[in-house]
C-alpha positions as CSV (number, residue, x, y, z in Angstrom):
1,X,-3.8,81.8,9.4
2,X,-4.1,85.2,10.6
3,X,-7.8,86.2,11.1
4,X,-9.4,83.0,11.1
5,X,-7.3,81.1,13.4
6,X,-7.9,83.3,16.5
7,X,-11.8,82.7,15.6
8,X,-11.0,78.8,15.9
9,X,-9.2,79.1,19.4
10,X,-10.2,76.0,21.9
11,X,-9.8,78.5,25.1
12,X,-11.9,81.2,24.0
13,X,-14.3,78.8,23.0
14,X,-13.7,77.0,27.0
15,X,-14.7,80.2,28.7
16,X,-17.4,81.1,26.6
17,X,-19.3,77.7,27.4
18,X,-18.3,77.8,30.9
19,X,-20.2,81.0,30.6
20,X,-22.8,79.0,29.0
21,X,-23.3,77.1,31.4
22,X,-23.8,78.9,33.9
23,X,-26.5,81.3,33.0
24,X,-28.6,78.4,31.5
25,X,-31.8,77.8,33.5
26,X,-34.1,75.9,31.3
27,X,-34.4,74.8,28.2
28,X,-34.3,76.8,25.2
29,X,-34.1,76.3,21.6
30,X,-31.9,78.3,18.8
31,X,-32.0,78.7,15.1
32,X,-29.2,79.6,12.9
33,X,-30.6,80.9,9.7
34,X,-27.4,80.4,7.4
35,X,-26.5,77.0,5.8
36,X,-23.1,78.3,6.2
37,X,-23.1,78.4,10.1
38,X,-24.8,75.0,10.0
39,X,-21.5,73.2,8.2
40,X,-19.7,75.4,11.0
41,X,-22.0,73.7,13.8
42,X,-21.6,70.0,12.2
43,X,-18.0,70.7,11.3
44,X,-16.6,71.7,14.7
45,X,-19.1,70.0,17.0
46,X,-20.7,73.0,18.4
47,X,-23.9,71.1,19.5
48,X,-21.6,68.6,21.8
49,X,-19.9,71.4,23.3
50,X,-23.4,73.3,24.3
51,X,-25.5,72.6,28.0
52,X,-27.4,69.8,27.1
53,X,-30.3,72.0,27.5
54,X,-29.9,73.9,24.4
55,X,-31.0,72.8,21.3
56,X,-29.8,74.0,17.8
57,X,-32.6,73.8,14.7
58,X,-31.0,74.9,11.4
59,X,-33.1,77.3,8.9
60,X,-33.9,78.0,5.3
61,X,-30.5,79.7,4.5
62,X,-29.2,77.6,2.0
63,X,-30.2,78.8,-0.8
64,X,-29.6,76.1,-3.2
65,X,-31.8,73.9,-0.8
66,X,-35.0,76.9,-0.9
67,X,-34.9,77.0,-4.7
68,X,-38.1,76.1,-5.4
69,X,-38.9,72.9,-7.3
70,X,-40.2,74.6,-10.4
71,X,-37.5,76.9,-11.0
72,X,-35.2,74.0,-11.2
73,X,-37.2,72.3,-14.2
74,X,-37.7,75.4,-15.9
75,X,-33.8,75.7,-15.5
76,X,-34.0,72.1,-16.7
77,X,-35.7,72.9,-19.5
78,X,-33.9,76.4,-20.7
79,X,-30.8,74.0,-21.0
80,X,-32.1,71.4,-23.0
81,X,-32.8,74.0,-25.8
82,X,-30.1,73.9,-28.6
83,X,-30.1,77.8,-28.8
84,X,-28.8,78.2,-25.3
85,X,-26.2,78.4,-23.3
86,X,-27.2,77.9,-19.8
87,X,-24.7,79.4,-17.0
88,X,-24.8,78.4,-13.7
89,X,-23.2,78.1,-10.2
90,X,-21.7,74.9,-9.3
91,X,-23.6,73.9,-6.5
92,X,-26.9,73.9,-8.5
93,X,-25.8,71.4,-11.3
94,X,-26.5,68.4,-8.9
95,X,-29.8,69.8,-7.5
96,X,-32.6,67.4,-8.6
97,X,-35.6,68.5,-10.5
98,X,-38.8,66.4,-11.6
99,X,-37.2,63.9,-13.6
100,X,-33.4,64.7,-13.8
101,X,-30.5,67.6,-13.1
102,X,-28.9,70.2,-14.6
103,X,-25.6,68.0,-15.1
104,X,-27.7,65.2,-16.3
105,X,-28.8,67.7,-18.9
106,X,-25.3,68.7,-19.5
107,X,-24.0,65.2,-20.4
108,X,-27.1,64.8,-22.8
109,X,-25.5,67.4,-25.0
110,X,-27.0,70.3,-23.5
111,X,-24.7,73.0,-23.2
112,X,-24.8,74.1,-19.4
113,X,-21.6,75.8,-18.0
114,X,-20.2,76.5,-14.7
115,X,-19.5,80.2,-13.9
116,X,-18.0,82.1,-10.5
117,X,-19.9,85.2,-11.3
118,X,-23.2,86.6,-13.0
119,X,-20.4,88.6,-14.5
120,X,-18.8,85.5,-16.2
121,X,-22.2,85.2,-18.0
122,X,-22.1,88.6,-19.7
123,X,-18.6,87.3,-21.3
124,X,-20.3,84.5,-22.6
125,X,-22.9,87.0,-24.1
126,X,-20.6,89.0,-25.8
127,X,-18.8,86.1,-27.1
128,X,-21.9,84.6,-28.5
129,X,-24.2,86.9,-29.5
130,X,-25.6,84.0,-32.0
131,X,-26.7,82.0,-28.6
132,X,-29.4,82.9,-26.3
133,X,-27.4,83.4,-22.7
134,X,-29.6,82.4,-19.5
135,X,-27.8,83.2,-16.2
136,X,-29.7,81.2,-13.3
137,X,-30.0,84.2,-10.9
138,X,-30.6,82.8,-7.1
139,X,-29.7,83.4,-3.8
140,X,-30.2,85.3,-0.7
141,X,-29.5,89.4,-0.2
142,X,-25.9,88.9,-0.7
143,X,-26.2,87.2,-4.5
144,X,-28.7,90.3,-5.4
145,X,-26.0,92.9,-5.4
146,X,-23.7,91.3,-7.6
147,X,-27.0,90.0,-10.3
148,X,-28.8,93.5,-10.1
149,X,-25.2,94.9,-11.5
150,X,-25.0,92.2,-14.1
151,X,-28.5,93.4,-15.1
152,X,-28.3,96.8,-15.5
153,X,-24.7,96.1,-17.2
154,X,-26.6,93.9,-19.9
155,X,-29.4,96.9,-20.4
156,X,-26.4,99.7,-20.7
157,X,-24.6,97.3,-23.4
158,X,-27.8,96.2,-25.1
159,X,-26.9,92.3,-24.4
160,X,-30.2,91.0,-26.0
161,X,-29.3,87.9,-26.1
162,X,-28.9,87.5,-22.6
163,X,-31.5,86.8,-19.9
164,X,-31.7,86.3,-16.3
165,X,-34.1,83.2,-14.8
166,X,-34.6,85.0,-11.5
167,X,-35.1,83.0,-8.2
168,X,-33.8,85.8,-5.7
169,X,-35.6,85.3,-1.9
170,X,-35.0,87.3,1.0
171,X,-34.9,86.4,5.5
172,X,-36.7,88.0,7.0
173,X,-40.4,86.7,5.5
174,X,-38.8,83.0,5.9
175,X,-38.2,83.6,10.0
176,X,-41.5,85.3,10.4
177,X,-43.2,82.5,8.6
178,X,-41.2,80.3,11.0
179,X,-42.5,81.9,13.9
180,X,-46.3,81.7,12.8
181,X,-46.0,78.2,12.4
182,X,-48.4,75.5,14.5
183,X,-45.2,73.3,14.8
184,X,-42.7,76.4,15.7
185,X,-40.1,75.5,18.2
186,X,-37.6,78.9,17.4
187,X,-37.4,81.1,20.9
188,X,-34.3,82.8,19.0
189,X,-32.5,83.3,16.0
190,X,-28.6,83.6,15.0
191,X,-29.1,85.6,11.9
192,X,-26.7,85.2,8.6
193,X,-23.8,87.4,9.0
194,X,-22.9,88.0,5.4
195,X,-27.4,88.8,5.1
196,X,-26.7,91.6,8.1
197,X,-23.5,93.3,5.8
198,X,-25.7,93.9,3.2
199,X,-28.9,94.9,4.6
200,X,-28.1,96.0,8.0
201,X,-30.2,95.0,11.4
202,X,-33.0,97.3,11.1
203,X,-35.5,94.9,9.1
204,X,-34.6,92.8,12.2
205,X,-36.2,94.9,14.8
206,X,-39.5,95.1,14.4
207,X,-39.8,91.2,14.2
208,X,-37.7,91.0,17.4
209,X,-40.2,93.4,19.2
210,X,-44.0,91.4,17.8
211,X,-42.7,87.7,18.0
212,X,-40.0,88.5,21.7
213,X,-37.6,86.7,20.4
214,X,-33.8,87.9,20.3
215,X,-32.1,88.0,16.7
216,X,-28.3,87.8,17.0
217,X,-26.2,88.6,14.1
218,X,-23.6,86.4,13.8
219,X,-20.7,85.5,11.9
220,X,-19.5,81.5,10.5
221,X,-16.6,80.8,13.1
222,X,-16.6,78.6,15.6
223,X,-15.8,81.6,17.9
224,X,-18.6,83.8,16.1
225,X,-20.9,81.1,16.5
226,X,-20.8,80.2,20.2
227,X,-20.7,83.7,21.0
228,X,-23.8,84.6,19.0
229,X,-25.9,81.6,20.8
230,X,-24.1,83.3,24.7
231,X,-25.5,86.3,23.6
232,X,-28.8,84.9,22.4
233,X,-29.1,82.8,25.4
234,X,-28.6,86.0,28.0
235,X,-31.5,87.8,26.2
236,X,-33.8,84.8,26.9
237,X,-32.5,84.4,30.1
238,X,-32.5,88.1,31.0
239,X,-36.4,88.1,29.1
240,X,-35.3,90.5,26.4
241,X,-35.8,90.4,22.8
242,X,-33.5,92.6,20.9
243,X,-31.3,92.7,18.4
244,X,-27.8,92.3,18.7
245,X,-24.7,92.2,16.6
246,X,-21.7,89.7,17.4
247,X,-20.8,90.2,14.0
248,X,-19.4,93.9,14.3
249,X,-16.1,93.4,12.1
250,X,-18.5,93.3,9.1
251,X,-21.8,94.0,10.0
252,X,-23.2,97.8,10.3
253,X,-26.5,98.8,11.1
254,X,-27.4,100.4,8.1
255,X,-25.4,97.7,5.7
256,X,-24.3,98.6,2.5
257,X,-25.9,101.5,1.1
258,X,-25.1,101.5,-2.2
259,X,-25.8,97.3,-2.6
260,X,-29.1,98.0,-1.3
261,X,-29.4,101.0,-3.9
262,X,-28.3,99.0,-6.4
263,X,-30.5,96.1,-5.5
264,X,-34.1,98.3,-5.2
265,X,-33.2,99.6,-9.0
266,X,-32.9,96.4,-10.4
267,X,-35.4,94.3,-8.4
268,X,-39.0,94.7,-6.2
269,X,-40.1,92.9,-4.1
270,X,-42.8,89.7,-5.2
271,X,-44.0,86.4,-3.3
272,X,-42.1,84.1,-3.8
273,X,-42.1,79.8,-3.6
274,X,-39.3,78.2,-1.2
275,X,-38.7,74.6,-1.9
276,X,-39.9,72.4,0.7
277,X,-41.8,75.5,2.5
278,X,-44.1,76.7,0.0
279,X,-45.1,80.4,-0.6
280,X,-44.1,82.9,1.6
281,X,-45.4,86.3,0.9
282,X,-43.1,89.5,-0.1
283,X,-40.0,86.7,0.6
284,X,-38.8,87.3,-2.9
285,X,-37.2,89.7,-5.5
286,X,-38.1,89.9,-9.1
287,X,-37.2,92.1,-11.9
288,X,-38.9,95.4,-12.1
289,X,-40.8,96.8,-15.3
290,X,-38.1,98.4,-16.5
291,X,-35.6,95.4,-16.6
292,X,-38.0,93.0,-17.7
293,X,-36.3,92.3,-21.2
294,X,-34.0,90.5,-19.1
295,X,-36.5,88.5,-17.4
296,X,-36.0,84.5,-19.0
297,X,-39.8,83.7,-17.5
298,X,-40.7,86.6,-20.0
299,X,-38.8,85.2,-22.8
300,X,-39.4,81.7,-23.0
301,X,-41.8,79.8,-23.2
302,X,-41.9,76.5,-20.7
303,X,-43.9,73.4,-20.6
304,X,-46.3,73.5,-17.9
305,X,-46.0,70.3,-15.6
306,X,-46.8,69.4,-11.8
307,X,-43.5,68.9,-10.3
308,X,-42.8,66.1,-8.6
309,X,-41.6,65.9,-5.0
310,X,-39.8,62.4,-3.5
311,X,-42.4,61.5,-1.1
312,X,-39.8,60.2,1.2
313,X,-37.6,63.2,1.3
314,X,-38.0,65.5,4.7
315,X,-36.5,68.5,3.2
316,X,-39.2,70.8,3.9
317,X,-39.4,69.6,7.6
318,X,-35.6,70.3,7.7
319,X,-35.9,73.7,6.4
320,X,-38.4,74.5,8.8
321,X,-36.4,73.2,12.0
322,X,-39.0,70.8,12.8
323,X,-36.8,67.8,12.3
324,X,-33.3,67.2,12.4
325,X,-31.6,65.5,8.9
326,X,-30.2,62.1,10.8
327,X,-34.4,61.9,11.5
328,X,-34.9,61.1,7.8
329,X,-35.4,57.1,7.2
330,X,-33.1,57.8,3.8
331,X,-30.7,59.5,5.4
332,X,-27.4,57.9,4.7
333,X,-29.0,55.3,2.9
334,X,-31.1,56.0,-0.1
335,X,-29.9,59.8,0.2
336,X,-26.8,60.9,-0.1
337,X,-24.4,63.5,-1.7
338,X,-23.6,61.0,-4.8
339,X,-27.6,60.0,-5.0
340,X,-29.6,62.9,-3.7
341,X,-32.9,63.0,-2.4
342,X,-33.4,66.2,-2.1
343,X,-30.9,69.7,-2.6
344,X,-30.2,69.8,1.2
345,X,-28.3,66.6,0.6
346,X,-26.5,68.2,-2.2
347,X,-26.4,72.3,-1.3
348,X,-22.7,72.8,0.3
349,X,-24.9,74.5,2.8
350,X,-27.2,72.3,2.9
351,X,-28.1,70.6,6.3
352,X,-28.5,67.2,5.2
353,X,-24.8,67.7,3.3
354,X,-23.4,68.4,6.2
355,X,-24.7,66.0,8.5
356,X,-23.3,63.3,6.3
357,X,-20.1,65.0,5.9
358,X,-19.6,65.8,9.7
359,X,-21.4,63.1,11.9
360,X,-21.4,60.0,9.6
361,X,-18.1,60.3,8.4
362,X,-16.8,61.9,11.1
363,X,-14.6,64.0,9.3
């Protein structure tokens, strides 16, 4: 297939870790911060082909998996109501809360329905204006574009009955929050590619230059991927810390001007909790004054209740890079994609998903 194949070619890939190779001196260890790269790592073996002297630790960039405990039993609860219609992504109807999931709520009568775009929930909206509409908004920088639209389209067409459960967090807090850790193993970072398109590499620069470590942008090919980790490894090598973009066929420094626009309209920026992390500081977006109509927190009313966590589950650890998902004791066992422990089990970009798709399968 033209434009993706030539990012999966075996000879390319031969000379770059032949390259590899033989600039490595000493160990050092890598982060990609996109669940998407991870499934790209597992997928294609990427870690086999590497000097054994490099490590790969995967991040906080599934953001199915960082949605924070809380969110998904108010979610939970939103659904359960009779007056709503609860619209959703896919990928978060499997995603256990305290006591049960979205699709468990869904076969008890709830009315909870899959959508493609925070679009497909005004429709619903307008098609029910008798029902109370609650689109779960979540996601990284490159979700908030397309929600911050939906937004102000509800405001301009007065679609009162719809509202938006907001759980919108953003990189670069997450990495620096990794770097401040005790347990902190990152000595660089290959940062999301389709993150970079929006926002551009300048919010990048400044944590390059305090922590020294090189931030690579990089795309979700094989190709991309070992080239992003050449590039990072040079830096080390070379004791530079810069940032760097591999990802140049859709990454500009600035980004998208008018999705950021669009984006710092709709939303400002709040503290916000990450699922198995905790709270990061200014690592979230929520809905400004002037949108907050639209805001479901604001709206409803919820049940106030402790969540509760699996205590077996090493999700949080797994998020943080400090251990690997095969290091879990209910890996593969008590956790997996059809009984999940936790959402990086069940996240398509989740670490633990992919994992037991790619190594225990061997697929």
């Amino acid at each position: 297939m033209k434009f993706v194949d030539e990012y999966r070619d075996s000879e390319p890939a031969r000379k770059i870790t032949d390259a590899l190779a033989r600039i490595v001196s000493k160990p050092w260890t890598l982060m990609e911060v996109c669940g998407g790269q991870t499934h790209s790592i597992a997928k294609y073996g990427i870690q086999s082909l590497l000097p054994s002297s490099l490590t790969l630790l995967h991040g906080p960039g599934c953001p199915v998996c960082v949605t924070p405990l809380d969110s998904i039993d108010k979610a939970i609860q939103l659904a359960a109501r009779p007056e709503v219609i609860f619209c959703s992504f896919g990928d978060m109807l499997r995603v256990p809360g305290s006591e049960k999931d979205l699709l468990t709520v869904k076969a008890e009568g709830g009315d909870v329905r899959t959508v493609y775009s925070p679009m497909d929930a005004l429709q619903v909206a307008r098609d029910h204006p008798e029902k109370e509409v609650v689109f779960f908004a979540i996601g990284f920088e490159t979700t908030a574009p397309a929600n911050a639209m939906a937004i102000r389209l509800a405001k301009k067409e007065g679609l009162n009955n719809l509202s938006f459960l907001v759980s919108q967090v953003v990189v670069p807090p997450a990495m620096i929050s990794i770097l401040e850790s005790p347990a902190n193993r990152v000595q660089g970072f290959l940062a999301a590619g389709h993150v970079c398109t929006i926002m551009g590499l300048a919010e990048y620069e400044p944590i390059a230059s305090k922590y020294r470590v090189p931030i690579v942008a990089t795309g979700f090919e094989p190709l991309d991927i070992l080239q992003g980790i050449y590039l990072c490894v040079k830096q080390l090598e070379e004791g530079r810390a810069e940032v760097e973009n591999q990802y140049s066929r859709s990454v500009r420094q600035d980004g998208n001007a008018a999705a950021r626009e669009i984006m710092s309209e709709v939303f400002e920026i709040v503290s916000r909790e990450w699922r198995g992390i905790g709270e990061i500081p200014q690592s979230g977006l929520g809905l400004r004054d002037d949108y907050a109509a639209f805001d479901a927190e604001k709206k409803f009313s919820f049940k106030t209740c402790e969540p509760i966590v699996p205590s077996e589950c090493i999700s949080g650890l797994v998020l943080q890079g400090i251990k690997k998902p095969d290091e879990c004791p209910a890996f593969g066992n008590r956790c997996t994609p059809e009984s999940p422990l936790g959402a990086t089990m069940v996240s398509s970009e989740g670490a633990c998903a992919a994992y037991y798709r790619y190594q225990k399968t061997g697929i």
